[in-house]
TORKOL-4160 file (C-alpha; in steps of 0.2 Angstrom, whole numbers, padded with zeros to 4 digits, m for minus):
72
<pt num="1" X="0028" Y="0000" Z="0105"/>
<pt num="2" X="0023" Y="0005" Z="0089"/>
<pt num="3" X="0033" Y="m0005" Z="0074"/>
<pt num="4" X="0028" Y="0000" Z="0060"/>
<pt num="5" X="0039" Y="0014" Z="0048"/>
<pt num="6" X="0038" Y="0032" Z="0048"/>
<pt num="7" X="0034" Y="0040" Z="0031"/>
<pt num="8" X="0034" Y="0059" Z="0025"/>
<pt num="9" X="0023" Y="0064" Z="0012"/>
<pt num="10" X="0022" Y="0078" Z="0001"/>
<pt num="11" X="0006" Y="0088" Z="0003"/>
<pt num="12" X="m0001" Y="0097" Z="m0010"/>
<pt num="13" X="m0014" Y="0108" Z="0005"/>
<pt num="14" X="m0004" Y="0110" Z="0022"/>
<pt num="15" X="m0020" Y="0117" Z="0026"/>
<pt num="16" X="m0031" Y="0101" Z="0025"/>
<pt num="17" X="m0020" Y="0090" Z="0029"/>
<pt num="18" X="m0029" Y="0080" Z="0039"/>
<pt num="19" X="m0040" Y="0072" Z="0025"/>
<pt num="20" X="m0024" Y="0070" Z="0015"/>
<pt num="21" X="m0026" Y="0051" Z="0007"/>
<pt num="22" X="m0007" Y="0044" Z="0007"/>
<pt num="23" X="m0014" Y="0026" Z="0003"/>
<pt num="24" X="m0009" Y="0030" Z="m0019"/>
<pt num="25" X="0008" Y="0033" Z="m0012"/>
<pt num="26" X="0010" Y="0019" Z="0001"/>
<pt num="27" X="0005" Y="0009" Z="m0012"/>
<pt num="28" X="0018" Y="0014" Z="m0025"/>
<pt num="29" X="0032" Y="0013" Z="m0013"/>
<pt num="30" X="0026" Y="m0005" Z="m0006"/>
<pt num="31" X="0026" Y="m0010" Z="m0025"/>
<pt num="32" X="0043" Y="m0004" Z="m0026"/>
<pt num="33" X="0050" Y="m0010" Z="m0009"/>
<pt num="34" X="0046" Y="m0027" Z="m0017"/>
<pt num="35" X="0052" Y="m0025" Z="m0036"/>
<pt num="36" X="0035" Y="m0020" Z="m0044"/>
<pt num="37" X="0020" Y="m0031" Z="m0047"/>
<pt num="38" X="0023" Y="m0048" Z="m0057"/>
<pt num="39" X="0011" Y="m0057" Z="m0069"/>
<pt num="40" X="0000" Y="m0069" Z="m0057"/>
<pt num="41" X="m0017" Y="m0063" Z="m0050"/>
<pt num="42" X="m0020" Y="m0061" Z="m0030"/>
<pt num="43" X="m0026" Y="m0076" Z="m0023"/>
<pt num="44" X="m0037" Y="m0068" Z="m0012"/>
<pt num="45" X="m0057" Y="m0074" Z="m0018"/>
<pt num="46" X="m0063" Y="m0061" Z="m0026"/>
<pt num="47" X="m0049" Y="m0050" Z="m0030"/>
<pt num="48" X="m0043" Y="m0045" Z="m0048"/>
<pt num="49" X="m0029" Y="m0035" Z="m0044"/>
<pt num="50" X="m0009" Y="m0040" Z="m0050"/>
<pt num="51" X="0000" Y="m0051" Z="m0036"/>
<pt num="52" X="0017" Y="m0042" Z="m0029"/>
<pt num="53" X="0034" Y="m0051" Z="m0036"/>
<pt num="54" X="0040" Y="m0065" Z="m0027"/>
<pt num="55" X="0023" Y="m0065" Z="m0018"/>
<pt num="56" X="0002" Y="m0073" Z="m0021"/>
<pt num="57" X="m0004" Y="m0057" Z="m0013"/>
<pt num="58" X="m0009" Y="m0039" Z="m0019"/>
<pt num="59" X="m0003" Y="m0023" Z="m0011"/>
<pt num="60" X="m0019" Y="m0022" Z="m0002"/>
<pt num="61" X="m0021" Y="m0041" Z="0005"/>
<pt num="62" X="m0003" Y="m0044" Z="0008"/>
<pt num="63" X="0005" Y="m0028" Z="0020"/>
<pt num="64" X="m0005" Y="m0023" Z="0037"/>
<pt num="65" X="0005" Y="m0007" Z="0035"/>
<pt num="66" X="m0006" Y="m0002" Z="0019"/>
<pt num="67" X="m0022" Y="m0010" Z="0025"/>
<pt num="68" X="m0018" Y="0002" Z="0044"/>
<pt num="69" X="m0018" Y="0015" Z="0032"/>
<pt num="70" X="m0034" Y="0014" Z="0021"/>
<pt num="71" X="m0043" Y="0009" Z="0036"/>
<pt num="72" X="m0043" Y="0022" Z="0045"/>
């Protein structure tokens, strides 16, 4: 069974749609889903980028539905 949430994105070439790269918009609406980004950094060794609120993580290092998504 597949559990992870259905998303529609807008594309700007029906035509290519295949190479269209959703992980920008994943991103923004996982930073949004969680109330924005707070001041901390990921704790993730290496990493530089802004933690999610309420969370020690990045939007990369912290949902498997983004890292599905930019891995493929």
């Amino acid at each position: 069974m597949d559990r992870r949430s259905n998303k529609a994105f807008k594309l700007d070439d029906p035509e290519n749609w295949l190479n269209h790269d959703t992980s920008p918009a994943l991103a923004q609406w996982l930073i949004s889903k969680r109330g924005g980004l707070s001041e901390q950094q990921c704790i993730y060794s290496g990493c530089k980028k802004q933690a999610l609120k309420k969370m020690v993580v990045c939007v990369e290092h912290g949902h498997s539905e983004y890292k599905w998504t930019t891995n493929t």
